[in-house]
GUBA-572044 format. One line per 10 residues: number of its first residue (from 1); their letters; for each residue z, y, x of C-alpha. Coordinates in steps of 0.2 Angstrom, whole numbers, plus 5000, padded with zeros to 4 digits. Each point is the difference from the previous one (the first is absolute). Layout:
<nodes>
NUM> a> Z Y X ~ ...
</nodes>
This chain:
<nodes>
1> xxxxxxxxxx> 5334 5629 4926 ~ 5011 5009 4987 ~ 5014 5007 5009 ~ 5009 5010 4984 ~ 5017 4999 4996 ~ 4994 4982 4986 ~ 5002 4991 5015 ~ 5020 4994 5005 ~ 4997 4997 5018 ~ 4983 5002 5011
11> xxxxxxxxxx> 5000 5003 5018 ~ 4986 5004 5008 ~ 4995 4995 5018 ~ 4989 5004 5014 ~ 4998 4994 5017 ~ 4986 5008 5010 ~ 4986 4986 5005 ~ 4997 4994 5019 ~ 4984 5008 5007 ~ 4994 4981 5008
21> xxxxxxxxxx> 5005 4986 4987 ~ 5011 4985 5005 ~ 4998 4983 4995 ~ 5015 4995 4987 ~ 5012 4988 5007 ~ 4996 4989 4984 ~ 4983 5000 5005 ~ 5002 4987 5012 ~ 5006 4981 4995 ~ 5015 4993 5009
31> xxxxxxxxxx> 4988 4990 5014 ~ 4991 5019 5001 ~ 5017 5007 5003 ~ 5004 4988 5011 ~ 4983 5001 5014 ~ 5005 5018 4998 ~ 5018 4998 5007 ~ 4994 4990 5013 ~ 4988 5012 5006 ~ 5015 5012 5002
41> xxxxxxxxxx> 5009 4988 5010 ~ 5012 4995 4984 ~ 5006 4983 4995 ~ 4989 4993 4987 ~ 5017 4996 4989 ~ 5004 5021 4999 ~ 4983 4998 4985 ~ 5014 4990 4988 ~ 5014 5014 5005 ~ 4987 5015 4994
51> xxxxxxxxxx> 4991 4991 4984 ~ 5019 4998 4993 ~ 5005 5016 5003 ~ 4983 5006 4994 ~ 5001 4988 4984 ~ 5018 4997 4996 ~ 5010 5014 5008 ~ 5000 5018 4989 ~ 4995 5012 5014 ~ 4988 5013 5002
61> xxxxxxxxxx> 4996 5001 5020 ~ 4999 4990 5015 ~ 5015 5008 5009 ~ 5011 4992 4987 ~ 4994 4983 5006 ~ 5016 4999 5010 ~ 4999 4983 5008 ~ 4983 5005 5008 ~ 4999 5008 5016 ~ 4999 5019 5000
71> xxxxxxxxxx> 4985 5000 5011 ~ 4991 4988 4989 ~ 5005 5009 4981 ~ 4992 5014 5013 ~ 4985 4991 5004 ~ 4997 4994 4978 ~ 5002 5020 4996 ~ 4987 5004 5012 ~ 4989 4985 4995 ~ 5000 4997 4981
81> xxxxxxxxxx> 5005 5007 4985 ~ 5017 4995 4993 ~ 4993 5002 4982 ~ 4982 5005 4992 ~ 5006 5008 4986 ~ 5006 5018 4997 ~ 5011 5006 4986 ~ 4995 5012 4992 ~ 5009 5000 4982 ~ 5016 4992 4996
91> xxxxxxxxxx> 5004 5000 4979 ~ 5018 4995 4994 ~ 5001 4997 4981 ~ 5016 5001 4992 ~ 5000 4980 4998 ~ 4999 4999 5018 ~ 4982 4996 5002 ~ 4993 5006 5015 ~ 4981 5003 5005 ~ 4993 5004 5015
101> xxxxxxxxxx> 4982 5009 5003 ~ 4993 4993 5017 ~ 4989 5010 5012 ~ 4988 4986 5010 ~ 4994 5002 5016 ~ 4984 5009 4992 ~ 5009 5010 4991 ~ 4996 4990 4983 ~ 5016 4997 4988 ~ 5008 4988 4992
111> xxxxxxxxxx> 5014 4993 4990 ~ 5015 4989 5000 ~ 5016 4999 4987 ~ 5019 4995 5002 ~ 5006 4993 4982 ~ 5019 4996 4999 ~ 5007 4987 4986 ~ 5018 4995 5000 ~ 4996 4984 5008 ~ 4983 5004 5009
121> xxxxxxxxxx> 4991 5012 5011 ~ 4981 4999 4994 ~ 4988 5010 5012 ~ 4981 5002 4995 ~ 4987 5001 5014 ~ 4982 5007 5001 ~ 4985 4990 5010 ~ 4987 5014 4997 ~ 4998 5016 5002 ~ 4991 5003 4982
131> xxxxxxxxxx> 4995 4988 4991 ~ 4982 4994 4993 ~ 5004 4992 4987 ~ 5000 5015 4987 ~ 5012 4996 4987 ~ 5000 5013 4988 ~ 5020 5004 4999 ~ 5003 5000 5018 ~ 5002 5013 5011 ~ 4995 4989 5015
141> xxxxxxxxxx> 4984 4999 5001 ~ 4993 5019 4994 ~ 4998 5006 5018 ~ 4989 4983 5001 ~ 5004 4988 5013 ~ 5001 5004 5021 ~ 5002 4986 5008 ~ 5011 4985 5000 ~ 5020 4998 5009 ~ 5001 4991 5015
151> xxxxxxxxxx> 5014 4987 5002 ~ 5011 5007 5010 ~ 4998 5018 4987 ~ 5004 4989 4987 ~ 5016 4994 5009 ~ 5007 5015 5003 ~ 5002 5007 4985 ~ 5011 4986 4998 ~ 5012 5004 5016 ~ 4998 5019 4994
161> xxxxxxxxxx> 5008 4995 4982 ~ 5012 4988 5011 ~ 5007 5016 5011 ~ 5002 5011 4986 ~ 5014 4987 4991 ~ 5017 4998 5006 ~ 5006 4987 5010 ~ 5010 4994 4985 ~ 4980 4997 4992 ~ 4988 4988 5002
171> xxxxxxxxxx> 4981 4998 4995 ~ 5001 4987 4986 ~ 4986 5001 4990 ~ 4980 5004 5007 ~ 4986 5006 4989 ~ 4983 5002 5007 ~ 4997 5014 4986 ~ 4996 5014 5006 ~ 4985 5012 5004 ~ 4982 4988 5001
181> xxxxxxxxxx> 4995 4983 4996 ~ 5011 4986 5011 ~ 4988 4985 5000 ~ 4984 5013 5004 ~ 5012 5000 5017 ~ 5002 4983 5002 ~ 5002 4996 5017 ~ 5012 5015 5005 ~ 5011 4998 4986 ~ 5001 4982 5005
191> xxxxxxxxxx> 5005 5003 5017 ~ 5013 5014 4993 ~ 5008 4987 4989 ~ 5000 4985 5012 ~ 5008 5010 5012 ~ 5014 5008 4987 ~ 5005 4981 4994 ~ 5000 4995 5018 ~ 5018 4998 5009 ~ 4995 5010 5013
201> xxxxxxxxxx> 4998 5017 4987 ~ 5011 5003 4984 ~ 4999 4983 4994 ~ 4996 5002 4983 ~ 4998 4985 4986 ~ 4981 4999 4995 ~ 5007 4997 4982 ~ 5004 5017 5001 ~ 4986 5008 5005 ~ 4986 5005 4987
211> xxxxxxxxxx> 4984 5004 5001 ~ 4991 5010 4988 ~ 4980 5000 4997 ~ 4988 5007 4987 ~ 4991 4981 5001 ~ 4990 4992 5014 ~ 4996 4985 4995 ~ 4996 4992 5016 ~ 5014 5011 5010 ~ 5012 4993 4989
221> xxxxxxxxxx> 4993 4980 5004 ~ 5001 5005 5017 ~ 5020 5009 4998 ~ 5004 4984 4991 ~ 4994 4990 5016 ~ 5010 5008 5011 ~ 5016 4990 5003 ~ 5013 5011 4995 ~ 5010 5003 4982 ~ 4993 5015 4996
231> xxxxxxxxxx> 5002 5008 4984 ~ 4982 5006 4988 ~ 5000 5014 4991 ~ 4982 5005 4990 ~ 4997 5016 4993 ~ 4992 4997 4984 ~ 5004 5015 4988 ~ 4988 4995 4987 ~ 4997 4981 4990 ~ 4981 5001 4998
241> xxxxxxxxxx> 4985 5004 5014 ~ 4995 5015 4989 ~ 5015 5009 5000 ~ 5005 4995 5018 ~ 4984 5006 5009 ~ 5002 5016 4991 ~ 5022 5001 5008 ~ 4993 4991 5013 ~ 4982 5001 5009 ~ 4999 4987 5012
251> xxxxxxxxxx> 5001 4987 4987 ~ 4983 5004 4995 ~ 4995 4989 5015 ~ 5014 4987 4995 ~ 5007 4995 4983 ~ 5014 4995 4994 ~ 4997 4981 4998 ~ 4997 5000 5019 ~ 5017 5009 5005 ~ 5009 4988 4988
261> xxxxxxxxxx> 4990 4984 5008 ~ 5007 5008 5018 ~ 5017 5002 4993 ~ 5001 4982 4992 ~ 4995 4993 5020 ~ 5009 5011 5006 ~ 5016 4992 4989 ~ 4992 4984 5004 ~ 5003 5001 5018 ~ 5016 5010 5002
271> xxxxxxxxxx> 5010 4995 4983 ~ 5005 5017 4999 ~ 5001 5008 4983 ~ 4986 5016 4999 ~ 5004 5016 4997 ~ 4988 5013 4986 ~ 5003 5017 5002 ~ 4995 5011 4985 ~ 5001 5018 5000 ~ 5002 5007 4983
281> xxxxxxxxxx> 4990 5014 4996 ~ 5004 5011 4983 ~ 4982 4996 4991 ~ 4990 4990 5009 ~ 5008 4983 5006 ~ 5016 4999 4988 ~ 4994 4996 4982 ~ 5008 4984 4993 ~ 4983 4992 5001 ~ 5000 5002 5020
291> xxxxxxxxxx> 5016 4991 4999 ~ 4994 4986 4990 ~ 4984 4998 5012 ~ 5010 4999 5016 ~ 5014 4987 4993 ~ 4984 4991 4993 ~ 4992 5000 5020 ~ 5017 4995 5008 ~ 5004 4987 4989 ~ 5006 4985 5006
301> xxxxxxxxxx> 5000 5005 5019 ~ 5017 5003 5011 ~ 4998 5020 4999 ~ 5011 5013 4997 ~ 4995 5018 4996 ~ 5007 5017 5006 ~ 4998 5014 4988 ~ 4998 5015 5009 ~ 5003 5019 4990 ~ 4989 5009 5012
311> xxxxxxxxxx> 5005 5014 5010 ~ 4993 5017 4998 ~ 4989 5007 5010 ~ 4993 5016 4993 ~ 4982 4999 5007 ~ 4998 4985 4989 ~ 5004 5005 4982 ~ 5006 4984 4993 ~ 5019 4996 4997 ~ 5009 4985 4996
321> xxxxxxxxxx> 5005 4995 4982 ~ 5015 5004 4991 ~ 5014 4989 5001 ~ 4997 4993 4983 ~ 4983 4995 5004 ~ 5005 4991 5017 ~ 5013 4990 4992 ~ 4986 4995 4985 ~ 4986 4995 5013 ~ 5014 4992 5011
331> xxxxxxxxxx> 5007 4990 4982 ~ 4985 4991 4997 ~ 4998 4992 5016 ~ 5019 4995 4996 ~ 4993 4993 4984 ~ 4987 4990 5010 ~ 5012 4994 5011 ~ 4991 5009 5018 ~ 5015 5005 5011 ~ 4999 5019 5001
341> xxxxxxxxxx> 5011 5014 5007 ~ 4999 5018 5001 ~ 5001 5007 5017 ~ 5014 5013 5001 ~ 4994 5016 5007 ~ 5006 5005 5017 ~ 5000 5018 5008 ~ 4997 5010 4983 ~ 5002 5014 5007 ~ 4992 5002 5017
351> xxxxxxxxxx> 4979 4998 5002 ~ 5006 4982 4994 ~ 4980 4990 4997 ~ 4991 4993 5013 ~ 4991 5013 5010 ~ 5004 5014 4993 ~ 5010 5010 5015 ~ 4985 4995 5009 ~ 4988 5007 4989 ~ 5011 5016 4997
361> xxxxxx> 5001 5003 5020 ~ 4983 4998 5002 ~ 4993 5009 4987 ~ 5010 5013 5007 ~ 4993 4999 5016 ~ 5014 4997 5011
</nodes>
């Protein structure tokens, strides 16, 4: 990781590593919790009293459970682990963005981000570490992929973000964005997601939850199927297979026609609106044809389309286009009537695209 002065704000921490590993607390599911209570002698009810302290409440430990016994917060420090993740990095950019670089318990790192708008607070969460997708402007997957989040890793980067706002602050906004392909994660991510719209955990709106995928055709039948109003955002970044398979390798083994046959039963099934997410790439996705080809493929569906300026990432070599060039590709979509925006940039000036700090640290050798 960069620690020179380019950076506003970046705190590094280090906690030394228990020699025999602890199960996390978030490990277990509320009736787990509750047969383990028991077995101490504990009222079964004391499992609601922790999970809202663990899932609601901004605190950092078991003593601060205050309502529990002291012998029991004494007996859950010796038992489990308040949280599996480390920090390692903390970035502050000068829009207030904030990234954390994660340490898991086997030592692999990963990312989560902390984006503030006037009337939201967006965070961005990884369920990966790596990625195996291979995108060609992505900083994610150049170390390859690892091995895949569990559920309760994915939640806690959530309550990690959580504790670092003010009370004043809430989570608004949730994008599963970050480091490694969401729906190649199924099942954990879904228990991550059921459990952060749940009333026992943060409550948050599945209409304001997104998650993003490079395009699983069957994953996404299966996401559409799952009962919740979840938000579908596709990574194309190219309007023909050619061009895609070249940004995007997986898609030798999938097409396009296939994704946008999953997207329009995914639409079928929810109603919601689909997302296309198109990083522009100076030279090789941005030409007024591309343009043309992807408002030719998306119309007549309920889509929209974020236009992405990619961020830099020096061991890639590509750029985003000039200003003029963006607002060009973004005009003739106007023209063909696709609904498009261009995603503002956030955190400019800290390692601000996905899996970047994480590359940096590791190549390092932290």
């Amino acid at each position: 990781m960069n620690t020179g002065s380019s950076h506003p704000a970046l705190r590094t921490i280090s906690h030394p590593q228990p020699t025999e590993l602890l199960p996390a607390i978030l490990s277990l599911t509320a009736q787990q919790l509750t047969d383990w209570l028991r077995e101490q002698g504990q009222p079964g009810w004391r499992s609601g009293q922790i999970r809202r302290w663990l899932l609601q409440r901004r605190i950092s430990s078991f003593a601060e459970m205050t309502d529990l016994p002291a012998a029991l917060r004494q007996t859950l420090e010796q038992s489990f682990r308040f949280c599996s993740l480390e920090p390692v990095g903390h970035q502050i950019a000068t829009d207030r963005t904030e990234k954390l670089l994660l340490r898991l318990h086997d030592g692999e790192l990963v990312e989560c981000v902390l984006m503030r708008e006037p009337d939201r607070r967006t965070i961005c969460i990884s369920t990966q570490v790596g990625c195996a997708m291979g995108c060609v402007f992505c900083a994610s997957g150049l170390l390859g992929v690892k091995r895949n989040l569990s559920g309760e890793e994915i939640v806690e980067q959530v309550l990690m973000l959580h504790r670092l706002m003010p009370e004043t602050e809430q989570i608004t906004n949730l994008v599963v964005m970050g480091i490694g392909e969401p729906l190649a994660n199924y099942s954990p991510m879904m228990t991550a997601l059921n459990l952060l719209t749940s009333d026992e955990s943060l409550g948050l709106g599945a209409r304001r939850i997104t998650v993003s995928t490079v395009g699983l055709p069957e994953k996404i039948r299966e996401f559409a199927r799952n009962g919740q109003q979840f938000n579908l955002a596709i990574s194309l970044h190219a309007p023909n297979d050619q061009l895609r398979t070249e940004i995007v390798p997986v898609n030798r083994n999938i097409g396009i026609q296939e994704i946008l046959a999953a997207a329009d039963d995914f639409h079928a099934v929810t109603g919601r609106r689909v997302s296309w997410e198109y990083v522009l790439l100076a030279g090789i996705n941005d030409a007024d044809h591309h343009a043309q080809q992807l408002a030719d493929l998306l119309r007549g569906r309920v889509a929209h389309v974020n236009v992405i300026p990619m961020n830099g990432v020096s061991e890639l070599g590509m750029t985003a286009p000039e200003e003029p060039q963006t607002q060009q590709f973004v005009g003739i979509l106007e023209r063909e009537h696709i609904p498009v925006t261009v995603r503002k940039r956030k955190g400019a000036d800290i390692d601000a695209a996905c899996g970047q700090l994480r590359l940096n640290r590791t190549r390092q050798g932290d």
